[in-house]
C-alpha positions in Angstrom: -30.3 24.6 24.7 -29.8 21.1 26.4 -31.6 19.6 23.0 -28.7 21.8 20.9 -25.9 20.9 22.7 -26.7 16.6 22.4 -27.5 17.2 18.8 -24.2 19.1 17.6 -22.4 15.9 20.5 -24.0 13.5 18.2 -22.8 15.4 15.4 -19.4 15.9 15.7 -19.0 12.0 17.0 -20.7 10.6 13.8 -17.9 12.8 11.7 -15.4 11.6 14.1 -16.1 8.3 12.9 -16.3 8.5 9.7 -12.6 10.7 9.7 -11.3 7.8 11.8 -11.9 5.4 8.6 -8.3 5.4 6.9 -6.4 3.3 4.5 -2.9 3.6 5.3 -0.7 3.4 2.3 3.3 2.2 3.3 5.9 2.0 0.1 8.2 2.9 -2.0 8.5 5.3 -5.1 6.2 3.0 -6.6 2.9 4.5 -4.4 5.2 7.5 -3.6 4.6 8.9 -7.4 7.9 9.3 -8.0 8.3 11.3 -11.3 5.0 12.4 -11.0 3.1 15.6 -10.3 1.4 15.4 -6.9 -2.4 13.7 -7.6 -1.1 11.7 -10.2 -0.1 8.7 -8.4 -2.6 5.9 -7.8 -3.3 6.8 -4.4 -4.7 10.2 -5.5 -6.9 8.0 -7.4 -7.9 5.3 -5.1 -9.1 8.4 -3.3 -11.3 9.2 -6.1 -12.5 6.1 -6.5 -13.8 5.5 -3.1 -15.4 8.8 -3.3 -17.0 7.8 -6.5 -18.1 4.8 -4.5 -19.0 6.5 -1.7 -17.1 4.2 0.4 -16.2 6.9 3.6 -12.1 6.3 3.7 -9.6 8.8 3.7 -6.4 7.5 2.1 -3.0 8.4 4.0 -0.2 7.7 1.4 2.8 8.0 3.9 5.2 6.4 0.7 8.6 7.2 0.3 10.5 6.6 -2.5 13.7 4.4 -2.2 12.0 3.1 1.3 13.3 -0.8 1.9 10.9 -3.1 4.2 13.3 -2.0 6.8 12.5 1.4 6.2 8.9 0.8 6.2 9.3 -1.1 9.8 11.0 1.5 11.2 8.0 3.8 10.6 5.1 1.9 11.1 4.6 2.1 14.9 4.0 6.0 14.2 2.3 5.7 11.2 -0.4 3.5 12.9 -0.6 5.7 16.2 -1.0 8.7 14.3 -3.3 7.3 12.0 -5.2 4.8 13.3 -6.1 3.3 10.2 -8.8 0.2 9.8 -6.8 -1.0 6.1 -3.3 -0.9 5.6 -1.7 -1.4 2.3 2.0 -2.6 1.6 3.8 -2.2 -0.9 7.5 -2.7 -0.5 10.4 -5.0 -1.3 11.2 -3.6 -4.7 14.4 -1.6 -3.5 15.0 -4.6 -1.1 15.6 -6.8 -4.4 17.2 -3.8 -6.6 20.3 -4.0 -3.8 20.3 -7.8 -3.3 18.9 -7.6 -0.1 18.4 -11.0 1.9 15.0 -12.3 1.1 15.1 -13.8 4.5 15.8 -10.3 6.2 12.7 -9.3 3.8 10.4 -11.2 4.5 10.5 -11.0 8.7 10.9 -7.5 8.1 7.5 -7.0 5.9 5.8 -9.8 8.7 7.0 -7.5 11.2 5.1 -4.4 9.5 2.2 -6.7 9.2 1.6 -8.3 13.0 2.4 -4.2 14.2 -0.6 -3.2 11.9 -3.2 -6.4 13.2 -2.1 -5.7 16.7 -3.3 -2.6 16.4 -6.8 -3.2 14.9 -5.8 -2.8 11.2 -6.5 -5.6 8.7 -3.6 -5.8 5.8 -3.1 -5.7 2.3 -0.1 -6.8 1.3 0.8 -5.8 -2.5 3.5 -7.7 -4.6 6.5 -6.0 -6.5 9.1 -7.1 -8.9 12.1 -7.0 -9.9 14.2 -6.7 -12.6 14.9 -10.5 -14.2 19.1 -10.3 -14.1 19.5 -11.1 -10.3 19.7 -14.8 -10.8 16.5 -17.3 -10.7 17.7 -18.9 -7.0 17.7 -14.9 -5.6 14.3 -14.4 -8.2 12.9 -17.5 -6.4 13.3 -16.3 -3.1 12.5 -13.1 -3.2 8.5 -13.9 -5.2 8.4 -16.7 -2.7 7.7 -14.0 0.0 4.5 -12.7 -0.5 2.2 -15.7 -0.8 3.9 -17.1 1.8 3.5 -14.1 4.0 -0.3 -14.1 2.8 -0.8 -17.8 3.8 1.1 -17.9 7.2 -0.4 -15.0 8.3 -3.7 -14.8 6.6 -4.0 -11.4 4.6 -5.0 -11.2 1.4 -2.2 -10.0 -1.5 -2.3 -8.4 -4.8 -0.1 -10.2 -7.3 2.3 -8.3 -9.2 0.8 -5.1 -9.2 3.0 -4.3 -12.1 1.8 -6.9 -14.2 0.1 -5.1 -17.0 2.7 -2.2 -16.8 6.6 -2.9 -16.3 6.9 -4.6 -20.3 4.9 -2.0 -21.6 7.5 1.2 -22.5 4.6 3.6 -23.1 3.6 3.0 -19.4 7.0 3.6 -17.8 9.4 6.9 -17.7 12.7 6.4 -19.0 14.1 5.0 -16.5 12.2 1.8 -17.4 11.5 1.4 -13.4 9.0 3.8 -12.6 5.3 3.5 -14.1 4.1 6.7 -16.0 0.9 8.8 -15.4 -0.7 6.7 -17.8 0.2 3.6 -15.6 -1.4 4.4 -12.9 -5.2 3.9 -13.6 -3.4 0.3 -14.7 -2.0 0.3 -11.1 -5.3 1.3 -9.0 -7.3 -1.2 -11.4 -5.1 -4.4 -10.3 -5.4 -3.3 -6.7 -9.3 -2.4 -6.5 -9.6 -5.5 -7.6 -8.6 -7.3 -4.4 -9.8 -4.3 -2.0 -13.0 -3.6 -2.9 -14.6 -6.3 -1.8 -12.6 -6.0 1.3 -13.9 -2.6 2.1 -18.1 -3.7 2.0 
């Protein structure tokens, strides 16, 4: 009985473990899947493709669409206490830029979300939007300047543009011309997996 009871201890900390390994997802509509139907998004698939990997994370998309950085900041603290994820992955800033937010403001609010997430054993991801071109290259400037900057002065890798292959191409957008499409999103998850899979080994 004594030899029963250590075995199913032993079991139930070794899945424990492996439940305690989450990617932590923070953004906007972008990761959100706004437009879509649920599973559609690219997190839904990142969750796939770890699987397919068999790379033991579970992904926590806690997204919400129209979230600012100070939005994302503001929710953090839980997020990671609730969660306690070893990745975290940010993508926000979009709807920062698409109401002229201060890039300034921006940018200590997304290093904010970042030191939270390392002081709490997390590594980060930070993920690059953009914006559309007709806010004026000194506010375009400022705003792109953020990310690498934030990668370099506090060390965590980024994702360029994770639009890139997507926002000029109309038959990967909804008609909005903001929102990537459910064809967009294996585009989406391809850019990203780029930079995170050889994070993750």
């Amino acid at each position: 009985m004594g030899k029963f009871f250590a075995a199913s201890l032993l079991f139930l900390m070794s899945m424990t473990v492996i439940a305690q390994n989450r990617i932590l997802i923070v953004g906007d509509s972008i990761s959100a899947g706004f437009g879509l139907d649920s599973g559609q998004e690219w997190a839904s698939l990142l969750q796939k493709k770890l699987q397919a990997e068999q790379l033991n994370y579970q992904v926590v998309n806690a997204s919400i669409s129209g979230d600012t950085t100070a939005g994302g900041l503001a929710r953090i603290e839980k997020l990671l206490s609730e969660n306690k994820p070893q990745w975290v992955l940010i993508e926000l800033g979009a709807n920062d830029g698409l109401r002229g937010l201060s890039p300034k403001e921006m940018k200590q609010n997304l290093a904010q979300s970042i030191l939270l997430s390392q002081k709490s054993g997390a590594k980060v991801l930070l993920l690059e939007v953009k914006i559309p071109p007709n806010y004026g290259k000194r506010y375009l400037d400022a705003f792109y300047a953020v990310y690498p900057q934030l990668a370099t002065e506090l060390q965590v890798p980024f994702v360029s543009s994770i639009m890139e292959d997507v926002a000029l191409n109309k038959e990967l957008m909804q008609k909005d011309l903001l929102h990537p499409n459910e064809q967009a999103q294996p585009f989406l998850l391809n850019k990203i997996w780029q930079t995170l899979k050889p994070l993750l080994y």
